[in-house]
N, C-alpha and C positions, 0 to 999 in steps of 0.2 A: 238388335232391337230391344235386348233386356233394358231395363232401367227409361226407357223412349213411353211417351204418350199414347196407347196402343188405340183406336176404335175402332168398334165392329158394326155392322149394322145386323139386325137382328129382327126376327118377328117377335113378339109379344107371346111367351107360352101361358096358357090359358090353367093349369095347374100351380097352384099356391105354394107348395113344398118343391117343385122342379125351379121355378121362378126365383125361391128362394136363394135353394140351393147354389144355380148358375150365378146367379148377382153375388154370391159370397165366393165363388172364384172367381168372377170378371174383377171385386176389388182389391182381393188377395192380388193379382197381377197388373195390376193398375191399367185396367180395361175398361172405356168408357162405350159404351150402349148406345147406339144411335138406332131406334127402333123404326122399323119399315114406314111407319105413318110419320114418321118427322118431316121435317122440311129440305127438300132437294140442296138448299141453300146450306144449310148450314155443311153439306158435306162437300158442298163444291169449296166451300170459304175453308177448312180444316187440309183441303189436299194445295188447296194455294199458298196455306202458311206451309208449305212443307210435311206435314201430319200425316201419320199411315192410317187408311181405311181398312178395314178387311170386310172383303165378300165372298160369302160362299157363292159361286155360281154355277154348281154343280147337281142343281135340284132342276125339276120342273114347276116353277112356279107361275103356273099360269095369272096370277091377279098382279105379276108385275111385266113392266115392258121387254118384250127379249124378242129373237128370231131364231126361226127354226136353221141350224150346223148341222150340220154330219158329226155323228158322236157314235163310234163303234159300230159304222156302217149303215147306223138309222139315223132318220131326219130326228131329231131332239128339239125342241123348245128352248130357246136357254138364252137366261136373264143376258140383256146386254149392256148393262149398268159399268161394268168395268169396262167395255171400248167405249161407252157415251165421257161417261168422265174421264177418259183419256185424250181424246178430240177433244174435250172444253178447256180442260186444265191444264192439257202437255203432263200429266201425272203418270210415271212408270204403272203399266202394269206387272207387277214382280211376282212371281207366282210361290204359295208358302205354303207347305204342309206339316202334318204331325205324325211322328213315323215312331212305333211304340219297340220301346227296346226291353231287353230281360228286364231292367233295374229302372223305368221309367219310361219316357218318352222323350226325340230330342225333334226342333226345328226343322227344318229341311228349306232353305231359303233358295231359291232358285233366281237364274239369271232374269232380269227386266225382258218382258215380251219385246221382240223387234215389231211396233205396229206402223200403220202405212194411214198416211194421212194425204188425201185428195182432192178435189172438187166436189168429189161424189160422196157427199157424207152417207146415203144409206149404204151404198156399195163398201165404204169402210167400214162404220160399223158391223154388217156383215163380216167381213174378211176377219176385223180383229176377234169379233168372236170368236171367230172360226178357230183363228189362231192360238186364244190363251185356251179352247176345247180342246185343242190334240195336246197340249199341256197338259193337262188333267188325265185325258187317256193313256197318255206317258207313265203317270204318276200312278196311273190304276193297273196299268200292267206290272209296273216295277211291284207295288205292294199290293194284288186284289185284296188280301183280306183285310188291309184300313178303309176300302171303301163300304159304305151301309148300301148293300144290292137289297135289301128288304125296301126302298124308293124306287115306284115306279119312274123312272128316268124316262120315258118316250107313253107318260100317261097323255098329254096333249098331241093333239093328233093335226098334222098340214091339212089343207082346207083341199079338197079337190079341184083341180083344176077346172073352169070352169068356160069353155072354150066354143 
């Protein structure tokens, strides 16, 4: 992926020195910023020409679309933006992390998710979810101390059954 068109999509940090600072590694790396409030459009057009997106999907971000997975035995909230753009695009979901070594830090590029596509698009969505989640759990077993446990992870709560 070195030397490759990298984007990320990203929120908007509200501190002028952090903002800075991230934007002068994103162009050090040739990182382009696709920030949460852009247009759906331009990231579906960027994975059709081939292009790598990256999403962190490993937060609880309640103000964007996701469903609640099983993540470490509790129901989670979690963004479903990488199985929706997988159903629209046919775009791999590839799973990529950063694993800090003595003398730096190296990639850790992981196999494309196997995802399941069917009549049932909520029911997929779901399922892939579900899927690139035990990826992650994977990942957080193999290295817990790269992951930030200071995020509440299960801050949104399932809605009580209401029967």
């Amino acid at each position: 992926m070195q030397g490759l068109p990298m984007n990320v999509i990203a929120r908007r940090v509200r501190m002028g020195r952090l903002e800075a600072f991230l934007a002068g590694i994103r162009k050090k790396n040739n990182i382009n910023v696709i920030y949460r409030d852009a247009s759906a459009k331009e990231i579906v057009d960027l994975l059709r020409d081939g292009e790598f997106v990256g999403i962190m999907p490993d937060q609880d971000m309640d103000s964007v679309s996701g469903v609640f997975v099983d993540f470490f035995g509790k129901s989670a909230w979690t963004p479903s933006g990488p199985a929706v753009l997988n159903l629209l695009t046919g775009a791999s979901i590839v799973p990529c992390f950063i694993v800090r070594k003595a003398f730096g830090h190296e990639a850790v590029i992981g196999n494309p998710i196997e995802t399941v596509k069917t009549l049932d698009k909520r029911k997929d969505i779901m399922e892939n979810t579900q899927r690139y989640t035990r990826v992650i759990e994977d990942y957080i077993r193999k290295y817990p101390e790269h992951w930030v446990w200071f995020h509440d992870r299960w801050k949104t709560r399932e809605p009580e059954n209401q029967a």
